[in-house]
Backbone as CSV, one residue per row, in Angstrom:
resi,resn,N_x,N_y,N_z,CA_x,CA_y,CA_z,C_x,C_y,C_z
1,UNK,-96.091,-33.983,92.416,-97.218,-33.096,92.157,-96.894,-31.692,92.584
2,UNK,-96.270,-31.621,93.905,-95.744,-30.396,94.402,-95.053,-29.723,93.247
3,UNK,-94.135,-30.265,92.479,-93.360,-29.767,91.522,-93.970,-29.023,90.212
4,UNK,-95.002,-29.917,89.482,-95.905,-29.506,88.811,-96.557,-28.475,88.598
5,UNK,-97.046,-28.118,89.740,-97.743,-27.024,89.943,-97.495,-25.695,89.790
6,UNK,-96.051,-25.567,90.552,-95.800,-23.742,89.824,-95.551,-23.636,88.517
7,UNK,-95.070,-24.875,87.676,-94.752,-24.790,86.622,-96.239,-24.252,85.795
8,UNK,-97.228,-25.035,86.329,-98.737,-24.652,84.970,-98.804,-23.295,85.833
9,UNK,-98.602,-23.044,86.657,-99.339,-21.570,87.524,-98.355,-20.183,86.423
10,UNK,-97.024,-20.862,86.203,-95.724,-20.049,85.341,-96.533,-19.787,84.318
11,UNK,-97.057,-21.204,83.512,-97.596,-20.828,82.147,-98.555,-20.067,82.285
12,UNK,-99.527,-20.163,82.759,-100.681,-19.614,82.929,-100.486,-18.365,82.809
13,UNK,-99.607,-18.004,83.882,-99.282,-16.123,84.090,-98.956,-15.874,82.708
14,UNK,-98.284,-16.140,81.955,-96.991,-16.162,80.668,-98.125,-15.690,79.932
15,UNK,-99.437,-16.340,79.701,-100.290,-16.330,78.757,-101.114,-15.546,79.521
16,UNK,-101.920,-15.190,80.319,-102.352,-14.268,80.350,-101.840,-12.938,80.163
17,UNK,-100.534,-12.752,80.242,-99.451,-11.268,79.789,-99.978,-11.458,78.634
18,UNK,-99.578,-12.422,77.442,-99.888,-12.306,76.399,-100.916,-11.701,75.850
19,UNK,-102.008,-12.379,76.508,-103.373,-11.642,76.042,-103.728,-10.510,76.085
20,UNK,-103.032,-9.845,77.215,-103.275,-8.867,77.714,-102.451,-7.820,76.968
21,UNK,-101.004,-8.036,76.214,-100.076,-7.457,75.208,-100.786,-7.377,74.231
22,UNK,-101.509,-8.569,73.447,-101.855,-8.409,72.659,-103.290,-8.119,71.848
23,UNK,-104.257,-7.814,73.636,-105.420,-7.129,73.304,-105.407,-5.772,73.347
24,UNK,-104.262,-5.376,74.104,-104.638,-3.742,74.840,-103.992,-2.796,73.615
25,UNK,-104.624,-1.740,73.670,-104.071,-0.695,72.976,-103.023,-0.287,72.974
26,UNK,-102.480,0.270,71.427,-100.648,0.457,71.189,-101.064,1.899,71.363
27,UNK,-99.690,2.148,72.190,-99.513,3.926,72.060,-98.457,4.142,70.939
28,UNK,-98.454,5.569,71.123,-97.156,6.201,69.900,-95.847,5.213,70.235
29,UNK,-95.311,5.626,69.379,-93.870,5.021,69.556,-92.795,5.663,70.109
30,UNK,-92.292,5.113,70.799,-91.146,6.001,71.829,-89.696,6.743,71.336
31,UNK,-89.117,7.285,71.383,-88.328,7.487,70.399,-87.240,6.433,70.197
32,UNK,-86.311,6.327,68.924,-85.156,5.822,69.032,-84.159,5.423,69.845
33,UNK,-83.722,4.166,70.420,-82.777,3.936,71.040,-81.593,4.542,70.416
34,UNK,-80.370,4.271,71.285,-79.181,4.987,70.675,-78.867,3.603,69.868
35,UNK,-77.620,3.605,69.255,-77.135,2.564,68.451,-76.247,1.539,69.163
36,UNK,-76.656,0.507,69.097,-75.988,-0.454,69.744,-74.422,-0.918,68.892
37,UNK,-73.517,-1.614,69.609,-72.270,-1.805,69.616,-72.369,-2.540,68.433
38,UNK,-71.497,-2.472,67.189,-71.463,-3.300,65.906,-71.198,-4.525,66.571
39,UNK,-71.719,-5.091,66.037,-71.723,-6.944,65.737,-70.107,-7.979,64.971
40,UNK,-70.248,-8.652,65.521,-69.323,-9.474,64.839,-68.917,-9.309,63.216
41,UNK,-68.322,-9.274,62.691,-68.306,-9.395,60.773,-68.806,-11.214,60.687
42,UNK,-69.625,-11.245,59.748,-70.554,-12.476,59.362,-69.150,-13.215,57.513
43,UNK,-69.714,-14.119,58.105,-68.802,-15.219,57.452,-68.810,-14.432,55.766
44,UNK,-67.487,-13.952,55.100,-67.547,-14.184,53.874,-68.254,-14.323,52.692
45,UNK,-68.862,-13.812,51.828,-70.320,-14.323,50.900,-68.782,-15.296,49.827
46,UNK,-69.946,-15.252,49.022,-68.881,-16.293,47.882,-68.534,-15.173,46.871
47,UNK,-67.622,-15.246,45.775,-66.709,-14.530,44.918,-67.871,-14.085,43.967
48,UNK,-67.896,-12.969,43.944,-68.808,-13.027,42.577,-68.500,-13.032,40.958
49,UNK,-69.265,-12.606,39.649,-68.934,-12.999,38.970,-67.713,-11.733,38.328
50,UNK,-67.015,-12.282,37.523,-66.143,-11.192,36.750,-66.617,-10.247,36.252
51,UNK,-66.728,-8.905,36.476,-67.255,-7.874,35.378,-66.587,-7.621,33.821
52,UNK,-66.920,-6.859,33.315,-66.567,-6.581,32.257,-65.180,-5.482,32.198
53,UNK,-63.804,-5.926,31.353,-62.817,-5.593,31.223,-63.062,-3.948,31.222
54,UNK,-62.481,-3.104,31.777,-62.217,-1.465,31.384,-62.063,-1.466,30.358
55,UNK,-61.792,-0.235,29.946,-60.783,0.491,28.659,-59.303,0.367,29.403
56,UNK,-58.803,0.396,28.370,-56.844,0.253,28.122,-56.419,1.631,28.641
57,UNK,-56.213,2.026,29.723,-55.568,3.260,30.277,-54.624,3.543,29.797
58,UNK,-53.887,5.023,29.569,-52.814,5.637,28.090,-51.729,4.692,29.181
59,UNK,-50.471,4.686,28.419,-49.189,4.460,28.619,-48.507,5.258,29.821
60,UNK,-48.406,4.628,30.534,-47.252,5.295,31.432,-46.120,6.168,31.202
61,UNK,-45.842,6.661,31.841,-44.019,7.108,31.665,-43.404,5.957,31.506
62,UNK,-41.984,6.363,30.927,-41.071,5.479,30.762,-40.305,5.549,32.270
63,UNK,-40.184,4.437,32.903,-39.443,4.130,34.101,-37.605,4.285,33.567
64,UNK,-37.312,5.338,34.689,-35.563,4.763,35.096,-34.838,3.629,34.430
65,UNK,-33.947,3.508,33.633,-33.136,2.472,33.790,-32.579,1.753,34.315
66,UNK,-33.011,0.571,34.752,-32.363,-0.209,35.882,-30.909,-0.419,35.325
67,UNK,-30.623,-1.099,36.416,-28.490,-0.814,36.776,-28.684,-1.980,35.660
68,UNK,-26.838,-2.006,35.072,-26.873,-3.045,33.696,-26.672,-4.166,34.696
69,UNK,-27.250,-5.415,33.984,-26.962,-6.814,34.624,-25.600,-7.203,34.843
70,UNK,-25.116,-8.058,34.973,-23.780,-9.264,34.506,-23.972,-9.510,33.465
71,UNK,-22.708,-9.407,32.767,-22.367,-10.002,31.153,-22.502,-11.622,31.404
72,UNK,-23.650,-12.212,30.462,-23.981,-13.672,30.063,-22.361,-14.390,29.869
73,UNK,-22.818,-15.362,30.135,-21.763,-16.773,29.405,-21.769,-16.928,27.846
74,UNK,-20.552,-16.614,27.343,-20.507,-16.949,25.768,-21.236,-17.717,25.509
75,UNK,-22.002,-17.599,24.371,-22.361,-18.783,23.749,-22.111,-19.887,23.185
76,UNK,-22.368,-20.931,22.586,-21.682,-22.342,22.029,-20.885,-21.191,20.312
77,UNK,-19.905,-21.230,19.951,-19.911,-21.896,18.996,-21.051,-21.758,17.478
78,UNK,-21.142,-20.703,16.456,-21.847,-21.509,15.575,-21.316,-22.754,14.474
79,UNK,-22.160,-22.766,13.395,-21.697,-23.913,12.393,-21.233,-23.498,11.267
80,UNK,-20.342,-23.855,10.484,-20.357,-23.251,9.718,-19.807,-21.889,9.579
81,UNK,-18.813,-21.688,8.453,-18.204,-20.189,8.310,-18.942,-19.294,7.332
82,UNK,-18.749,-17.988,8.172,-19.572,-17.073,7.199,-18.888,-16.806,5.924
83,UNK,-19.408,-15.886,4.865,-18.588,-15.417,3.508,-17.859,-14.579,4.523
84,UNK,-16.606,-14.111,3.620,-15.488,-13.612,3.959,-16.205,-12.011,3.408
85,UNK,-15.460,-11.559,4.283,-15.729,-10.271,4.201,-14.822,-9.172,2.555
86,UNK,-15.096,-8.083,2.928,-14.404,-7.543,1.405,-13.038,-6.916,1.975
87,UNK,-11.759,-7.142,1.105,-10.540,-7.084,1.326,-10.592,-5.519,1.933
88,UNK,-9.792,-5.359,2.830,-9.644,-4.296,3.622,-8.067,-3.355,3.158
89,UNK,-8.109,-1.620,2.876,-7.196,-0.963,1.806,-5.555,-1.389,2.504
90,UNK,-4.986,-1.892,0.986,-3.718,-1.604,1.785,-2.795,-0.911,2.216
91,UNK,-1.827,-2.064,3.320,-1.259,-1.181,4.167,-0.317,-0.102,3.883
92,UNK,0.032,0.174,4.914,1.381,1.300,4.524,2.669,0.506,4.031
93,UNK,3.501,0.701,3.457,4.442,0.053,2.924,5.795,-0.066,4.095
94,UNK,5.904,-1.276,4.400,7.026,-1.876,5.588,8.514,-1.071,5.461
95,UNK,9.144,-0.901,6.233,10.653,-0.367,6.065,11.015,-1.790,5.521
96,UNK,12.095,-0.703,4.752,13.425,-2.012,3.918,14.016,-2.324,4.542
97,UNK,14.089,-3.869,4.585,14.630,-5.140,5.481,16.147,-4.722,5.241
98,UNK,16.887,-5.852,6.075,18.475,-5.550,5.857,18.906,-6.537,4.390
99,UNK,19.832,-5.834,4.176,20.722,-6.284,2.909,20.835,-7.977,2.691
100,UNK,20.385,-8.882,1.954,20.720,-10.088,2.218,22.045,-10.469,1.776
101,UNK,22.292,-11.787,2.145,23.268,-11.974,2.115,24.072,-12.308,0.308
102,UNK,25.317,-11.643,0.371,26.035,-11.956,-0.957,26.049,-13.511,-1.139
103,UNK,25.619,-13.527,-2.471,25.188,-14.423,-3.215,27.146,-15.460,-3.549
104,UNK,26.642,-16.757,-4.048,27.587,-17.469,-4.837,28.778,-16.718,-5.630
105,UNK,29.797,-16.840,-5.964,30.338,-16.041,-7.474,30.070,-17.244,-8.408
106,UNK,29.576,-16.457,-9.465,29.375,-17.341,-10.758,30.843,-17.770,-11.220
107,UNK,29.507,-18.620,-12.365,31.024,-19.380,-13.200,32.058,-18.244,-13.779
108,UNK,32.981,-18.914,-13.713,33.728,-17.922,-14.637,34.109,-17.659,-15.903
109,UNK,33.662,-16.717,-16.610,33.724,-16.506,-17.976,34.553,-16.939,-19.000
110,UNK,34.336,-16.952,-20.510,35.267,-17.450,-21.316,36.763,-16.527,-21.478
111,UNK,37.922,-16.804,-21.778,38.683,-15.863,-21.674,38.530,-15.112,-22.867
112,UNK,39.041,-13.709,-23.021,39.057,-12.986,-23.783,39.499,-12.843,-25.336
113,UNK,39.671,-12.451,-26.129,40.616,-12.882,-27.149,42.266,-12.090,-27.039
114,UNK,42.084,-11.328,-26.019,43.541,-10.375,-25.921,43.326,-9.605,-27.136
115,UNK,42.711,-9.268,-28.058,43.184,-8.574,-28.965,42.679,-7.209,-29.224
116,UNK,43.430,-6.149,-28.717,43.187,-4.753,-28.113,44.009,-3.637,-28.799
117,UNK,43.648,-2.331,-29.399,44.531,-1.558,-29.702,44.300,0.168,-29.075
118,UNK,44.846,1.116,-28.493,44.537,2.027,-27.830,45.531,2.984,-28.707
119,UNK,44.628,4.154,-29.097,45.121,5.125,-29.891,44.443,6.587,-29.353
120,UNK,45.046,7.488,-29.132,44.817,8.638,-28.797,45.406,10.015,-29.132
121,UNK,45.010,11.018,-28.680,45.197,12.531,-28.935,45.555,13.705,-27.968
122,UNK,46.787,14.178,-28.277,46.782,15.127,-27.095,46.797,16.517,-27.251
123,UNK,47.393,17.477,-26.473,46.854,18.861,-26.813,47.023,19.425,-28.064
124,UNK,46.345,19.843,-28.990,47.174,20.118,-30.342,46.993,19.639,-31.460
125,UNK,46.449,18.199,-30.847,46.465,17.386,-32.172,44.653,17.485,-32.767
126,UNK,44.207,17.763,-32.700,42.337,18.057,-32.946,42.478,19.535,-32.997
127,UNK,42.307,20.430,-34.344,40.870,21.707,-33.639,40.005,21.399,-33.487
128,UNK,39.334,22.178,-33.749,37.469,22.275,-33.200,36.956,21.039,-34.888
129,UNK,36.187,20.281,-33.889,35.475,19.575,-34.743,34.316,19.855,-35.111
130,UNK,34.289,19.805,-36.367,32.927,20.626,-37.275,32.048,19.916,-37.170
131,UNK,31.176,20.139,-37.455,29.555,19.031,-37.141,29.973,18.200,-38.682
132,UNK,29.331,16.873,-38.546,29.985,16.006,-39.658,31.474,15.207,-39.587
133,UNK,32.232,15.949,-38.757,33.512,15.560,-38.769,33.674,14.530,-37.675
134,UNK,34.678,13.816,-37.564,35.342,12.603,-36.944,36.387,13.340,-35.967
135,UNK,36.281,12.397,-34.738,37.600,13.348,-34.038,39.257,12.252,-34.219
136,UNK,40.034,13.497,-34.300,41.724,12.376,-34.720,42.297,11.876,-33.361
137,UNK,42.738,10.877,-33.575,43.409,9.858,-32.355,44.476,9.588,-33.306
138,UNK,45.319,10.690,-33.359,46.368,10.090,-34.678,47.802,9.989,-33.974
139,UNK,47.884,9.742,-32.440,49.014,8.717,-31.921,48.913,7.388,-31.412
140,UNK,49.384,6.360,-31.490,49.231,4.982,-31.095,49.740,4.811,-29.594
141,UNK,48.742,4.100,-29.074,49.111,3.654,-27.730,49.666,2.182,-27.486
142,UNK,49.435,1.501,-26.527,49.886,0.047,-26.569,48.713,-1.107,-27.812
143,UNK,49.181,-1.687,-27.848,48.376,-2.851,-29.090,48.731,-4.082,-29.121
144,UNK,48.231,-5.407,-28.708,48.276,-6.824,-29.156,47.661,-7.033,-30.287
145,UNK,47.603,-6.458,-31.102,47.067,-6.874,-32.593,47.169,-6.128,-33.628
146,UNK,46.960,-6.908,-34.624,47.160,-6.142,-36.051,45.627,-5.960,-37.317
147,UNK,44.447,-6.509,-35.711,43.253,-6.904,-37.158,42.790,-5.076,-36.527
148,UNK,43.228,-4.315,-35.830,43.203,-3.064,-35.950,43.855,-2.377,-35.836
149,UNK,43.882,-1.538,-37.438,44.892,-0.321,-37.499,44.240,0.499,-37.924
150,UNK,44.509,1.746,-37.853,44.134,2.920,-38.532,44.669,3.034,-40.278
151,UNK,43.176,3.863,-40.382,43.341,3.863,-41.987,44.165,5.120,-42.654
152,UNK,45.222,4.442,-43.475,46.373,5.579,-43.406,45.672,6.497,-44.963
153,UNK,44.736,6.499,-45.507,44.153,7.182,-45.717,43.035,8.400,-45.727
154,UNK,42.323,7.773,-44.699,41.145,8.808,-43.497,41.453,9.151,-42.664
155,UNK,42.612,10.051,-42.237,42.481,10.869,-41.059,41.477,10.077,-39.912
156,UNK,41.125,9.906,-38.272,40.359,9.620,-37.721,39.794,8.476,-38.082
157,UNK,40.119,7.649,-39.079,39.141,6.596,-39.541,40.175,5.268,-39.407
158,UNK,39.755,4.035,-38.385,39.963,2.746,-38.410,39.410,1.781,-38.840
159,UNK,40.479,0.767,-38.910,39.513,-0.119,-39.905,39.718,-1.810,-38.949
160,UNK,38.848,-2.121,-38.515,38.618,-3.856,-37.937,38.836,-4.619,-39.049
161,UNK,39.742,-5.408,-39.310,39.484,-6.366,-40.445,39.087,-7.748,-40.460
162,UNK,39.252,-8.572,-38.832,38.409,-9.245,-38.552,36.309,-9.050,-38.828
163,UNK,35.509,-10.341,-38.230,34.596,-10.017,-38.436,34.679,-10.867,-37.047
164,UNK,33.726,-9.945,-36.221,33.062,-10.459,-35.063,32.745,-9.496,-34.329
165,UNK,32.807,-9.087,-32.996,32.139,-8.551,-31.895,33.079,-7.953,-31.229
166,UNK,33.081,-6.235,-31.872,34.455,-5.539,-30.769,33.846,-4.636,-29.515
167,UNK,34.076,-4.348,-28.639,34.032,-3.538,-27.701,34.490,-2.178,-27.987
168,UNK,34.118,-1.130,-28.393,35.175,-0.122,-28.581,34.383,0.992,-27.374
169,UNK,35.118,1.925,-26.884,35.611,2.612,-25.647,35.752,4.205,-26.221
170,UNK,35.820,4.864,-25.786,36.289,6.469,-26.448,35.900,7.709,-25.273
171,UNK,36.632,8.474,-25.175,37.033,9.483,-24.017,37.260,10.844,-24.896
172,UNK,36.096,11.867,-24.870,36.694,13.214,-25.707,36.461,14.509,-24.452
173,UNK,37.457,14.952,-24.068,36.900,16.019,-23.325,36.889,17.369,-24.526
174,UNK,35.594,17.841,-23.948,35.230,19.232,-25.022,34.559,20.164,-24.426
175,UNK,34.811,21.346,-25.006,34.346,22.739,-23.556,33.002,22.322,-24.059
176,UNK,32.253,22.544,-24.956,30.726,22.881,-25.447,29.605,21.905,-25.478
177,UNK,28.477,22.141,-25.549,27.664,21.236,-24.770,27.800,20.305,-26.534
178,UNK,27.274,18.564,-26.219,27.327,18.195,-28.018,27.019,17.060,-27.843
179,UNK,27.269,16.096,-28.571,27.061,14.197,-28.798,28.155,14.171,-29.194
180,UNK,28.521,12.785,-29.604,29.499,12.230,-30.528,28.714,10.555,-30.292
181,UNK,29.316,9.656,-31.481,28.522,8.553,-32.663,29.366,7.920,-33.060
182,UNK,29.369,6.818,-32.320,30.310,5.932,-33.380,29.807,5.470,-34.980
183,UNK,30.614,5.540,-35.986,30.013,5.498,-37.569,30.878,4.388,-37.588
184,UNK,29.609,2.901,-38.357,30.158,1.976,-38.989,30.016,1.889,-40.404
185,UNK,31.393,1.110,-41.508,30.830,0.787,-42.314,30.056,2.298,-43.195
186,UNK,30.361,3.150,-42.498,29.377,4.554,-43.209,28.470,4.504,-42.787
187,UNK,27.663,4.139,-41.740,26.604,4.130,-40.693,26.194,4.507,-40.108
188,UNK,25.763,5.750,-39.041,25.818,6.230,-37.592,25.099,5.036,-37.195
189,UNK,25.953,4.417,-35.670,25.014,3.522,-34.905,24.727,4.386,-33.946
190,UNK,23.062,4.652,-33.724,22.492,5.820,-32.648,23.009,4.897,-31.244
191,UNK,22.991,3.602,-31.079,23.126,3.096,-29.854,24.206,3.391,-29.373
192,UNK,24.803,4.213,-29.938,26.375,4.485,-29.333,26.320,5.845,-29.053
193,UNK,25.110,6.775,-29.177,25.796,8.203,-29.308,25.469,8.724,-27.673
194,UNK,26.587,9.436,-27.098,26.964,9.819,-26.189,26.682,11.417,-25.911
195,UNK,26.496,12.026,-25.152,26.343,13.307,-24.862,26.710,14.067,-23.638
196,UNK,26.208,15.508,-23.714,26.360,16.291,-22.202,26.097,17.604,-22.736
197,UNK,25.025,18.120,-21.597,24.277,19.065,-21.393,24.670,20.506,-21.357
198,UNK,26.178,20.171,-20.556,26.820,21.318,-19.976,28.316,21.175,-20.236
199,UNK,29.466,21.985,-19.572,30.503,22.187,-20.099,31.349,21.469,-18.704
200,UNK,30.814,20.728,-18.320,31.314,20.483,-16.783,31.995,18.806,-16.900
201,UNK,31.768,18.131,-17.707,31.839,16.511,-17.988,32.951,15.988,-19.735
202,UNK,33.265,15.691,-19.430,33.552,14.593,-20.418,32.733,13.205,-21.302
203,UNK,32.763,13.632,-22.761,32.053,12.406,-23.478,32.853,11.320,-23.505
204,UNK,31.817,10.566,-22.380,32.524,8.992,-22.816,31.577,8.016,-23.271
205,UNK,32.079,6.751,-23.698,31.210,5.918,-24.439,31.950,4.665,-24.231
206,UNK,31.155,3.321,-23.656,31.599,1.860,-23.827,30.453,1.423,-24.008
207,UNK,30.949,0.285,-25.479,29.634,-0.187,-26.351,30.212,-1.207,-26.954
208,UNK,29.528,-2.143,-27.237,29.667,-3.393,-28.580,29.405,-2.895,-30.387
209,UNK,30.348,-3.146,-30.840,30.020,-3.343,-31.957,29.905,-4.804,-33.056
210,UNK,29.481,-4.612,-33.992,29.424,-6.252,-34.376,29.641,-5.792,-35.942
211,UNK,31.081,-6.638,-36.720,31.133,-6.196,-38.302,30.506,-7.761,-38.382
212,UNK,29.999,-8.217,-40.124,29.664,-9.104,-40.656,30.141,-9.207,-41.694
213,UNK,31.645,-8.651,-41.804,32.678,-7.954,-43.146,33.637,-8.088,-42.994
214,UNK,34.590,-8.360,-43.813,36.161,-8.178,-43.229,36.208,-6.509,-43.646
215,UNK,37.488,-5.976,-43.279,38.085,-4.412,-43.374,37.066,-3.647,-43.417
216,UNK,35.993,-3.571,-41.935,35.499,-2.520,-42.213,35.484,-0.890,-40.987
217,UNK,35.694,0.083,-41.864,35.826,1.521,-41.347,34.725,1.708,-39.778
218,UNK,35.713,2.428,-39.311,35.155,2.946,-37.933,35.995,4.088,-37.388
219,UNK,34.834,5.327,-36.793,35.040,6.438,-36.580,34.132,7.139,-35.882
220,UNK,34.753,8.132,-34.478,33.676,8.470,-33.789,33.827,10.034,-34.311
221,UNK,32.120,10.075,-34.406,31.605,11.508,-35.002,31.122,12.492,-34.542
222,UNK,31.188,13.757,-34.897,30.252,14.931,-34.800,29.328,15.088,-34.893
223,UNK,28.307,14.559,-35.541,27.394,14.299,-36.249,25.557,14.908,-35.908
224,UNK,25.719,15.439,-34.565,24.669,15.483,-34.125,24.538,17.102,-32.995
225,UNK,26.165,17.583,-32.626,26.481,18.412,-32.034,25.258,19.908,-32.866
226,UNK,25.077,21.168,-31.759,24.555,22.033,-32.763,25.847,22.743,-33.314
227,UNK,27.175,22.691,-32.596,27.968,23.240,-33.260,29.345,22.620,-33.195
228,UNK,30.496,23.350,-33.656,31.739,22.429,-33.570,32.092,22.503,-32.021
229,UNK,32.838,21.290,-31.976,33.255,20.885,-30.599,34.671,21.000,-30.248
230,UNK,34.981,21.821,-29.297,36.571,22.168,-29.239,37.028,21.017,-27.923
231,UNK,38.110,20.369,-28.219,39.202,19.397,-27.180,39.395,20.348,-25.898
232,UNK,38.564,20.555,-24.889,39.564,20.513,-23.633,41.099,20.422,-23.336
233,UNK,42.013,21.773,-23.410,43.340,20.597,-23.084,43.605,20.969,-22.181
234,UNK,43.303,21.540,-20.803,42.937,21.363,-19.349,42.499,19.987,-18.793
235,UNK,40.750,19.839,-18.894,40.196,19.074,-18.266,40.698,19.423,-17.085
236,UNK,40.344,20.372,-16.307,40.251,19.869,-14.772,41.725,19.999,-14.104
237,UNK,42.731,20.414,-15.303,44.109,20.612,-14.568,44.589,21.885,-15.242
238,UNK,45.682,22.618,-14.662,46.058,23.879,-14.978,47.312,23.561,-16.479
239,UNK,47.550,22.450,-15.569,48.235,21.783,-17.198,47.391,21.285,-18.167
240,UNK,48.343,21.747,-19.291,47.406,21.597,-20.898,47.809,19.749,-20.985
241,UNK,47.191,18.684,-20.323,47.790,17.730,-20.155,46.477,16.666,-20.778
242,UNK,45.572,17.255,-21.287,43.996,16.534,-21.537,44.293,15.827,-22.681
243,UNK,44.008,14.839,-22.903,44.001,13.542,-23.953,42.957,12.963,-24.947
244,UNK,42.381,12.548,-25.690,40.957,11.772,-26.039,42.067,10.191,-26.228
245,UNK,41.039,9.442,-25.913,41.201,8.251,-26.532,40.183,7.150,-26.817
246,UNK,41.039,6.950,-27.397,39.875,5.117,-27.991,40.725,4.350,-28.411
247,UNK,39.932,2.777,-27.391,40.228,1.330,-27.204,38.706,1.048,-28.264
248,UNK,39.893,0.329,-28.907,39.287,-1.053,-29.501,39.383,-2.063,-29.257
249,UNK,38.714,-3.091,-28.706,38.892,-4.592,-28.607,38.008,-5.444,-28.956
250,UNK,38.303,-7.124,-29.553,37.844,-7.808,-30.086,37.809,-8.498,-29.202
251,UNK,36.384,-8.700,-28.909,35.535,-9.458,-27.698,35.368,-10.673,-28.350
252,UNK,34.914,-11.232,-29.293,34.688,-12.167,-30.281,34.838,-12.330,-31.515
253,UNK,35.268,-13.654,-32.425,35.442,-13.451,-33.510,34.800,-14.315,-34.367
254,UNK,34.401,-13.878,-35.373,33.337,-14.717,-36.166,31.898,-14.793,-35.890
């Protein structure tokens, strides 16, 4: 009971303050305290909702180039070949290789018929040959045969009396520029005609001929010169020692 007692005597007082707070008259209000010490920060609220996107702000500058990476690992391999590309110009042309090597010797040919006659001219014996004219070889040289002789009627003119395939040969040295023509048969064969430009050379000529005749005429000509053609009897030496000649030979017969 002892205990009891201050306790209701506590309340009692408690409530009579009260009454007494809350009957008695309020005065003005006192001024403002100063501001007390901030408080703890209070737990977090929750996230709220997303607003609405901005506008697209302009473009930046272009940033620095960063340093180049490491070169990647080759790749696999594709499939398959592409079209070929378009031929590329050609090259420069290679130096010439060395000489190859000499060849086999061939078979060896049929023998000849030997049958050859060499007739010629020396200082004296030719003047000047006129255009049209034949040049004279009117001394005999060596000869294995008789199917050519000179025709003891034509001056300059021989006669093959076989028929087949002769070789004939001829050597005229002459100061003036000209041709000369072998004439068959009364013919000029152009494949035979020989020339020179200048006064520096000798007309020579090796050629085939072919008769399909017995006894027929042959003679090398003037025929084409612009003017007559005078014998060299120099050639190239202080002696009057210059010659013409012509070989005939029968390469084949029949």
């Amino acid at each position: 009971m002892r205990r009891v007692l201050p306790i209701l005597l506590g309340v009692v007082t408690l409530a009579l303050v009260l009454v007494l707070i809350l009957w008695a008259p309020r005065g003005s209000a006192g001024p403002a305290g100063s501001t007390g010490p901030q408080g703890l920060a209070g737990t977090p609220g929750a996230t709220g909702a997303s607003g609405i996107p901005g506008v697209t702000g302009p473009s930046g500058a272009p940033g620095t180039a960063g340093v180049q990476g490491a070169r990647g690992a080759t790749g696999a391999s594709g499939s398959g070949s592409g079209a070929a590309g378009p031929a590329g110009p050609p090259g420069a042309a290679g130096a010439i290789g060395p000489a190859g090597a000499i060849g086999p010797a061939g078979a060896t040919g049929a023998d000849g018929s030997g049958e050859a006659a060499l007739f010629f001219a020396m200082f004296g014996d030719n003047g000047p040959i006129a255009g049209g004219d034949s040049v004279k070889f009117p001394q005999d040289g060596p000869s294995t045969t008789s199917i050519v002789t000179r025709d003891p009627f034509v001056p300059g003119q021989f006669v093959l009396h076989e028929i087949g395939v002769y070789r004939v040969t001829f050597k005229v040295p002459v100061i003036e520029a000209g041709q000369l023509v072998l004439r068959l048969n009364g013919f000029d064969l152009l494949y035979t005609t020989a020339g020179r430009a200048t006064g520096t050379t000798t007309i020579t000529e090796t050629t085939l001929v072919q008769t399909t005749q017995l006894d027929v005429p042959l003679s090398v000509q003037n025929d084409f010169s612009p003017s007559a053609l005078t014998i060299d009897p120099y050639a190239g030496s202080p002696a009057s020692f210059g010659s013409s000649t012509l070989l005939i030979e029968l390469v084949k017969a029949g």
